[in-house]
BALO-229961 format. One record per residue: x, y, z of N, C-alpha, C in turn. Coordinates in steps of 0.1 Angstrom, whole numbers, plus 5000, padded with zeros to 4 digits. Each point is the difference from the previous one (the first is absolute). Layout:
XYZXYZXYZ ...
END
This chain:
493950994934501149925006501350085001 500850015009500950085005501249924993 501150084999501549894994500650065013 500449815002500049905014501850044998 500850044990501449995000500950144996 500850025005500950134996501549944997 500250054989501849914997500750095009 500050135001501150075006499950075013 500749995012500150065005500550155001 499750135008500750134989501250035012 500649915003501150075007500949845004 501550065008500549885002499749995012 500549805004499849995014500750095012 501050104995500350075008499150115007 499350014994499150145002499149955008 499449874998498749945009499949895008 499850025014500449905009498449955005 499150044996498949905004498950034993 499249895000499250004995498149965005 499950104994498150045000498749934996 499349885007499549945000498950005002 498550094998499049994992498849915003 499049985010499449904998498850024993 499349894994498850014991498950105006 499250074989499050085010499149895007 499449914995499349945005500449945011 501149995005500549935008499550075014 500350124998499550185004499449955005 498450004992498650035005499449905009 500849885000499549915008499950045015 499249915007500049995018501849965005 500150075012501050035005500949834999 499149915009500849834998500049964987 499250064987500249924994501550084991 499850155000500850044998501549965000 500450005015501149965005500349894997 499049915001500849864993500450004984 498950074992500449984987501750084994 500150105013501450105001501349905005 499149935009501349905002500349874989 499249984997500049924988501050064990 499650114994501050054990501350005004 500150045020501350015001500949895005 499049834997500949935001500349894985 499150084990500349984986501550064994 500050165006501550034995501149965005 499949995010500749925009500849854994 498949924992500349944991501350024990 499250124994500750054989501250035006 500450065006501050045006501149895003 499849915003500249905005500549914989 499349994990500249914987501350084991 499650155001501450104995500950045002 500249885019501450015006500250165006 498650065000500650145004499350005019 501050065003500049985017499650155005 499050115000500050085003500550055015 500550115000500450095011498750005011 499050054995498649985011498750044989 499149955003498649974998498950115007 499350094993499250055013498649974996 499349985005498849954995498850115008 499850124992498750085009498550004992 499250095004498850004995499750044983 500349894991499550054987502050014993 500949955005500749984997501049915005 501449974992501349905002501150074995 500950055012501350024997500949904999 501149944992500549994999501550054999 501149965005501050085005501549934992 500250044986500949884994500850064992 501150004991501250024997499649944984 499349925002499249914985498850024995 500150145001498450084995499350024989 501149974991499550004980499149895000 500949854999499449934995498849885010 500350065013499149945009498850094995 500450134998498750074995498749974990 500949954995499449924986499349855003 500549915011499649935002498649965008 499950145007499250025009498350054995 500450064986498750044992499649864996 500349915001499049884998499449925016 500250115006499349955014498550045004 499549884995498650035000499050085017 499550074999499350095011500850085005 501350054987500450135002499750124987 500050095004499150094990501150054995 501750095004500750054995500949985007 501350024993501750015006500950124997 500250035011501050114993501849985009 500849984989501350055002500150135011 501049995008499850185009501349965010 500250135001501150065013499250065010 501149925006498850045016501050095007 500050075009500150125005498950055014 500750095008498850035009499350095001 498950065009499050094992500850175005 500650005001500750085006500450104981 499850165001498750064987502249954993 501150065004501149984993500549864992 499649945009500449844999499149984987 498750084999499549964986500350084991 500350115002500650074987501249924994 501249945009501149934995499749904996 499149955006499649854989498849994992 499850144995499250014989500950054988 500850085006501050024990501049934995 500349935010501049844992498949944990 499249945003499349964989499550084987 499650135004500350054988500750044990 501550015007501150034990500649814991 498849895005500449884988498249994995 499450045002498949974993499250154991 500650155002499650064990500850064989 500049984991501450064987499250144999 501350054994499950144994499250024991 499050155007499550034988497949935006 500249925011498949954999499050045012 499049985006498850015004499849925011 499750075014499549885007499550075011 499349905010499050065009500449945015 499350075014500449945010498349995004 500249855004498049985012500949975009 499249995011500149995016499249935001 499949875008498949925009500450015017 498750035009500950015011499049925013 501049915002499149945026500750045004 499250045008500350075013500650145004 500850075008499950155007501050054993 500150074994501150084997500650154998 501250085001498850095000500350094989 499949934993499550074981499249884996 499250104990499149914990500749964986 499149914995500149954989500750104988 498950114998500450104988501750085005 499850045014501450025000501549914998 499549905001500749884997500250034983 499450024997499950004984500950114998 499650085003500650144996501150055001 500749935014501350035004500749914995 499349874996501349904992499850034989 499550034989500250084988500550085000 500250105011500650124996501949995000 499849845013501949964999500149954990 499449914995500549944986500050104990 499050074996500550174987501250055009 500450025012501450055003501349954998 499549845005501549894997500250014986 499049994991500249914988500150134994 500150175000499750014993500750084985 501049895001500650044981499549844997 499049965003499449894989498850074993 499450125006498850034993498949925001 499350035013499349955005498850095001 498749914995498750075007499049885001 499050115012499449925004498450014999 499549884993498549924990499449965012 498850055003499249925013499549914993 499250034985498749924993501249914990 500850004993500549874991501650015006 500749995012501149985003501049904992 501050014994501049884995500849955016 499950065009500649905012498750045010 499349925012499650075010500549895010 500250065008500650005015499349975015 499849925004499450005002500249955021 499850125012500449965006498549955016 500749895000498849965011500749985013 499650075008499950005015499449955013 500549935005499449855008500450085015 499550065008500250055014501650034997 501149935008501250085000500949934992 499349954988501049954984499150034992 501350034991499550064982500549934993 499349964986500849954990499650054986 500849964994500150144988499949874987 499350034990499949914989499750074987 500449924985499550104991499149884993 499649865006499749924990498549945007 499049934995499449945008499849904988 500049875003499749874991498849935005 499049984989499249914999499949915008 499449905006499949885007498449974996 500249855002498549994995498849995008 499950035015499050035010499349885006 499050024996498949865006500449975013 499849865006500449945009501049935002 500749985009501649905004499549874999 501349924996499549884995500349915014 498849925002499949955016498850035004 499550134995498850025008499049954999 499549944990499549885000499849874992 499349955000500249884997500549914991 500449845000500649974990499150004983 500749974991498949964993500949864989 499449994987500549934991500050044988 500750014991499950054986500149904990 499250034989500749874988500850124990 501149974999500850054990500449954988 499750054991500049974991501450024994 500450144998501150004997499850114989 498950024994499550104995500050165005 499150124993500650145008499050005008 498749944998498850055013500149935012 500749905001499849965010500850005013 501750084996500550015008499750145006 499450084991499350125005499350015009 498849865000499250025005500449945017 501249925001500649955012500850145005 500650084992500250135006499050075009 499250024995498850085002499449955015 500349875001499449945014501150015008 501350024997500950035011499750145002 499550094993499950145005498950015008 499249935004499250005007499949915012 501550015002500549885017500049884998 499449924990500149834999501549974991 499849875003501549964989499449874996 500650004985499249854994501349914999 499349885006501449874991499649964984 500650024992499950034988499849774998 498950094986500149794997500050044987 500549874993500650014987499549864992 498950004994499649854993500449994990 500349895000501350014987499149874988 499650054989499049924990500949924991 501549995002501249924988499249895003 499949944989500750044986499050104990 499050075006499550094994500750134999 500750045010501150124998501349945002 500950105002501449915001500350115014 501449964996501150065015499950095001 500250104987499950115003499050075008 498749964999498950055003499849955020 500549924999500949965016500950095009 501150084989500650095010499950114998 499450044987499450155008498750005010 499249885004499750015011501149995012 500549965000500850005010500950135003 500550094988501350055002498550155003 498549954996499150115006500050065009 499949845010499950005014501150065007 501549934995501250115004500150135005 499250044988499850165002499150045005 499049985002499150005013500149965013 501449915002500450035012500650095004 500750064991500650145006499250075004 498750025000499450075005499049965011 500649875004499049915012500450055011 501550055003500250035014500449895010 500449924988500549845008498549904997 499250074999498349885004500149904989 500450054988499849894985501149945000 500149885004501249925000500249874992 498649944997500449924992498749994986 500149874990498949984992499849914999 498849954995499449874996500049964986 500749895001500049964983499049854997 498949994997499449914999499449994983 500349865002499949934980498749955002 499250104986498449964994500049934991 501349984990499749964988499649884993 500149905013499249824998498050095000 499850055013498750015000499750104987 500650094994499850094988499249904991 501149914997499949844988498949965002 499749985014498349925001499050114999 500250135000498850115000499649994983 501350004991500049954990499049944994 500349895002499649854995498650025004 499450035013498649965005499150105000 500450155000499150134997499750064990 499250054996500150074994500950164993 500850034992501150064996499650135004 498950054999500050155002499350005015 500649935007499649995016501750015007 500949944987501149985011501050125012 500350134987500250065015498850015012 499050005000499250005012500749925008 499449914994500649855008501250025007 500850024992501550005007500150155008 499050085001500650155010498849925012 499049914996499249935015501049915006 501049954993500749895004501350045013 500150124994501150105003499450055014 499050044998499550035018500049915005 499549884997500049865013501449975003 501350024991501149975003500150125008 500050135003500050105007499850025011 498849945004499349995010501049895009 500549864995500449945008501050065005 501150094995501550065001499550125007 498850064999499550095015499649945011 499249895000500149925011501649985008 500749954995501249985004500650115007 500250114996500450124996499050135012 499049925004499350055009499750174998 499850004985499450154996499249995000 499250094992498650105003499450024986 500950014987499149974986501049974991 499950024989500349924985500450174996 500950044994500150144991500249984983 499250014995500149964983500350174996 500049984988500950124988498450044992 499249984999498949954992499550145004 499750104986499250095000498550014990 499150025000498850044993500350024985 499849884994500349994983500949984998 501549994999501149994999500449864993 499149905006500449894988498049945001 500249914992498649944998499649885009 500950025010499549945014499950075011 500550104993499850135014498350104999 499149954993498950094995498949975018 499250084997499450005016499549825005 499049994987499549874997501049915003 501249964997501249914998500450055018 500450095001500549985014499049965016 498550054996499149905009500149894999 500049954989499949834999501649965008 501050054999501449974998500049995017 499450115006500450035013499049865009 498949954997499749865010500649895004 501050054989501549855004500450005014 499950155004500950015012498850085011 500249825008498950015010500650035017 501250025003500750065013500150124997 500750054987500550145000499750084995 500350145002499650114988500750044988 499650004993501150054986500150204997 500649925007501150244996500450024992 499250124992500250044988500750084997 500950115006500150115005500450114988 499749924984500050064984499250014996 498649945004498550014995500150064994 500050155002499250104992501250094994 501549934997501650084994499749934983 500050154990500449934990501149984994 500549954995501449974996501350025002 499950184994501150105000499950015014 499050015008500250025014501149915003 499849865003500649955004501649954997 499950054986501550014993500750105009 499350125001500850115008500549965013 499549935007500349965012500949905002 499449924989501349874999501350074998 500150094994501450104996500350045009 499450065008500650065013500449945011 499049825004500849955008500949934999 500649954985501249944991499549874993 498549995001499749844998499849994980 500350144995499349994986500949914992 501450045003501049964991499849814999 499949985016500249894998498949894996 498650094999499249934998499050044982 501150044996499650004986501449944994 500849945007500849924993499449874988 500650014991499549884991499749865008 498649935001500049865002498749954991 500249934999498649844991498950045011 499450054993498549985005499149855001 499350065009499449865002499049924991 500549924993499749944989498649915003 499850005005498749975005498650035000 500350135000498650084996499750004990 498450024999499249954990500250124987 499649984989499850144995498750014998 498850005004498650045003500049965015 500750095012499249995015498550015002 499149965006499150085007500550125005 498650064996500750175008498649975012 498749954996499050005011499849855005 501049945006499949875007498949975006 498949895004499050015009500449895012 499850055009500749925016500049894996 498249924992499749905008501049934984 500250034987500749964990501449965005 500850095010501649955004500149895008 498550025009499649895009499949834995 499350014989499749934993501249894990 500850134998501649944992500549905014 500150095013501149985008499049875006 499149954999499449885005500749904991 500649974985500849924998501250005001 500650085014501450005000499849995015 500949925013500049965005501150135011 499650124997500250135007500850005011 499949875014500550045008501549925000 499849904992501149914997500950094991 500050074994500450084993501250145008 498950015008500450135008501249945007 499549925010501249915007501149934988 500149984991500949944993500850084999 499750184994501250055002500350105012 499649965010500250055012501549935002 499949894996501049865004501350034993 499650094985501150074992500650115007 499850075011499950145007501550005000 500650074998501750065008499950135003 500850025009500350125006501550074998 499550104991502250084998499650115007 500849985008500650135008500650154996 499350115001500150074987501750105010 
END
């Protein structure tokens, strides 16, 4: 897994007037219409962003396998833009034209604020279309101005471990000059397809696992079942302040959540089942409430946090039985087979760890001997004294909507 963030930019906004936009490979390899739409997609997600940052660019160029941006606010839009899903990288850069002087000057402005004395760095060339030098000379003649401009800094030049490299790319009759390239996390733009639904918990796997489905073009409306008086508040807004943060990275799509109260039907799971059946119960209960708020919601599946062993209702046995509750939709796993640390890593990197290892009351509810091997026709058999559909609808009827 790549790290999705860079704190620093290595120069000021003086030096860099636009910015380098990157689309996912896979985005690449597709058929030409599907291509282009998935390219337009991204470029009316930043568009978004742009928009929400108050920043009004100069001009927009949108060509094959890339997005210029043309802006004055290039640091921290920069930064904003590596969370634009179905872009692969960003780079800060001065643009200039391809014309060979024009890039020696604006290779050398940027190098006299991005290399100190004493240090190492290299020049690559990327080059479309005619020109009439190549790439290595490109190389060769702007390193040889920079060792001439700079040189009482004491400067040499590392092709294999550079402390600066340089890096200039050439687009037919414009060049832009960069020293940085930032992460982005690739996949697909969020739009490209379909809706879906998430139950969030509020815990670390699950908002992970709603990430994960935005990187692959869907966006989930996050749902939040709330078991008080078996947990409390808190356990309420770090689902919510989860979802928060996972809209930053919706692109406008994740706008609101679903807060719906289980904890009358909890009481009767209680009372009438058997104890080492109840989370079952209540994660079967949780899809039929799911299902209705995708009906609504006019998605396409359910996205759970739930990976392979992870708790004692997550075992293969436990989640076949778990999964018959839900007879419209499919249940998206997209953590199956992540263990733990995996998913900690990631939660770190899209910002959801902090908030979801915050202290809250666990749910007091669970049994302390679960079933780990449930048998279908045993949950079946509990859920025949509980009146299941009355249930479902009751807290449908609890449902609110906060606007995230």
């Amino acid at each position: 897994m790549s790290v999705l963030f860079v704190e620093k930019i290595e120069a000021t906004h003086t030096d860099y007037d636009t910015i380098i936009v990157r689309f996912s490979g896979e985005i690449g390899i597709k058929s030409d219409w599907t291509r282009r739409t998935y390219e337009k997609q991204v470029l009316q997600n930043i568009k978004y962003y742009l928009k929400k940052d108050n920043v009004k660019p100069e001009k927009i160029v949108h060509t094959r396998g890339r997005i210029y941006i043309k802006t004055s606010n290039v640091s921290p839009t920069s930064q904003v833009l590596t969370r634009t899903f179905g872009v692969s990288s960003v780079s800060p850069a001065k643009q200039t034209t391809s014309d060979l002087n024009a890039i020696f000057e604006a290779t050398v402005s940027i190098a006299e604020n991005t290399i100190n004395e004493g240090a190492t760095f290299a020049v690559r060339c990327h080059r479309v279309g005619t020109h009439t030098y190549n790439s290595l000379e490109v190389c060769r003649e702007v390193g040889g101005q920079i060792l001439a401009k700079l040189k009482h800094r004491n400067l040499a030049v590392n092709l294999t471990e550079p402390n600066v490299t340089l890096t200039v790319e050439v687009r037919d009759k414009d060049a832009y000059v960069y020293t940085q390239t930032l992460p982005a996390p690739g996949g697909f733009p969020v739009g490209a397809q379909g809706k879906t639904v998430c139950l969030l918990s509020g815990g670390i796997d699950s908002p992970v696992a709603c990430w994960l489905v935005m990187k692959r073009g869907s966006f989930s409306v996050p749902i939040y079942v709330d078991n008080a008086p078996f947990t409390d508040e808190t356990a309420k807004q770090k689902a919510i302040q989860t979802a928060k943060k996972l809209q930053e990275w919706s692109a406008g799509f994740m706008n609101k959540i679903y807060l719906v109260s289980n904890g009358e039907n909890m009481k009767k799971i209680l009372q009438e089942a058997p104890a080492r059946f109840t989370c079952l119960l209540c994660k079967r209960l949780m899809y039929r409430i799911a299902e209705q708020i995708a009906q609504k919601e006019n998605a396409y599946g359910i996205v759970t946090g739930e990976a392979i062993g992870e708790q004692a209702s997550q075992t293969i046995q436990n989640l076949c039985a778990i999964d018959e509750a839900a007879k419209l939709y499919p249940i998206l796993r997209p953590l199956l087979g992540f263990d733990k640390n995996e998913t900690e890593i990631l939660a770190r990197k899209i910002g959801t760890f902090e908030l979801s290892t915050q202290k809250a009351k666990g749910c007091t509810a669970a049994p302390n001997q679960p079933a780990t091997q449930a048998p279908l026709t045993a949950l079946q058999e509990a859920e025949s004294k509980l009146n299941i559909s009355e249930m479902v609808q009751s807290a449908i009827k609890t449902t609110k909507v906060l606007t995230l």
